[in-house]
C-alpha positions in Angstrom: 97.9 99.6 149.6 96.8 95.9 150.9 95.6 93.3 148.7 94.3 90.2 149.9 94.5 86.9 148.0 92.7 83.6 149.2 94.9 80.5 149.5 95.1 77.0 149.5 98.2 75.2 150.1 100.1 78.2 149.3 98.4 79.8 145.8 95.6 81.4 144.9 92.0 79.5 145.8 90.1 79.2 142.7 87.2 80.7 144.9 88.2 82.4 147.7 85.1 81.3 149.9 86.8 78.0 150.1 90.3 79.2 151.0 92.3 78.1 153.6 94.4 81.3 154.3 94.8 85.2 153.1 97.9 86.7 152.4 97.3 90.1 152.7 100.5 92.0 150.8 101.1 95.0 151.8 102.8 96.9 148.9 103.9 100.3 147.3 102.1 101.2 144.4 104.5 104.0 143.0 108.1 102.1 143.5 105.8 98.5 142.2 107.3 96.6 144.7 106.4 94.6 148.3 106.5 95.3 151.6 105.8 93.0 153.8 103.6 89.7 153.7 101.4 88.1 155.9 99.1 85.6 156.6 96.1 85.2 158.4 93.5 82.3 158.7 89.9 83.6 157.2 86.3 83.4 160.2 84.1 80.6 158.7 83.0 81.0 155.3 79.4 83.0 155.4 77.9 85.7 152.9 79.1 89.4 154.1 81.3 87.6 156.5 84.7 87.9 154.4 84.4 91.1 152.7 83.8 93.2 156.0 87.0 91.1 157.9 89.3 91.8 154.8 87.8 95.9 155.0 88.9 95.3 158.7 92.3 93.8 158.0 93.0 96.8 155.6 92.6 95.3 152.0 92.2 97.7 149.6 91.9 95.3 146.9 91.1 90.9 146.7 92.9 89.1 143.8 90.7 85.8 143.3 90.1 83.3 141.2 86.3 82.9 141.1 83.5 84.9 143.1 80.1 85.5 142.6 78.7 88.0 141.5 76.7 88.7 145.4 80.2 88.8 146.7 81.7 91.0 144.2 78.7 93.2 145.4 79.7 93.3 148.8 83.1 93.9 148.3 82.7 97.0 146.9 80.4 97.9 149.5 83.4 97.6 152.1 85.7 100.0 149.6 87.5 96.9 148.3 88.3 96.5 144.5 87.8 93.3 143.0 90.1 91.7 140.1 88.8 87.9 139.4 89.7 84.9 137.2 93.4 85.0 138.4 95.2 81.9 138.0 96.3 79.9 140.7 99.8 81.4 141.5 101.4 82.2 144.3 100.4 85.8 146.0 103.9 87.3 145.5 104.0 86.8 141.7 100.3 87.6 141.4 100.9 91.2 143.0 103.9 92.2 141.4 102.5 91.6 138.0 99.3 93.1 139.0 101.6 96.6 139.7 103.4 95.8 136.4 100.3 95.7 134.6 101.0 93.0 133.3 98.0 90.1 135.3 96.3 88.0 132.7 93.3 87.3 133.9 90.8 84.8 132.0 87.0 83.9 133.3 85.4 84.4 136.4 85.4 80.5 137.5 82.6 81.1 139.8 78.9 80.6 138.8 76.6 82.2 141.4 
């Protein structure tokens, strides 16, 4: 399993369209624990263009702060799950309580 989380200046981007970097973690979901860790800078920001690069990249899932609802849409179209109103942590702690279960999320900090 991948899961991709948009980043500026090393945590998560309150809206991923505006994101200077993915890590994409690359995890195990039955032993909870990660992988490996990379990074990889994101094509300019356009609708459909991010959801079918992260499908290519081999997300299975995008942890982000704020996305509308359009891009939630599309998402799902490439067979990528999508968990939003993450806080601005960094990726690592994100994913690992995301296997524990244990992720508060709060609002969707996107509007459109």
């Amino acid at each position: 399993m991948k899961i991709a989380i948009p980043l500026t200046q090393g945590k998560l981007s309150m809206h991923f369209g505006h994101c200077e970097e993915f890590a994409l973690v690359e995890v195990d979901p039955d032993k909870k624990e990660i992988i490996g860790t990379s990074t990889a800078t994101p094509p300019p920001h356009e609708p459909g263009v991010l959801p079918r690069w992260l499908s290519e990249m081999g997300a299975n899932i995008i942890i982000a702060g704020g996305m509308g609802f359009r891009a939630q849409q599309l998402f799902t179209q490439n067979n990528i799950s999508v968990l939003v109103g993450a806080p601005a942590e960094n990726p690592e702690k994100l994913v690992l309580d995301y296997l524990n279960g244990s992720l508060v999320t709060g609002e969707n900090c996107c509007d459109h």
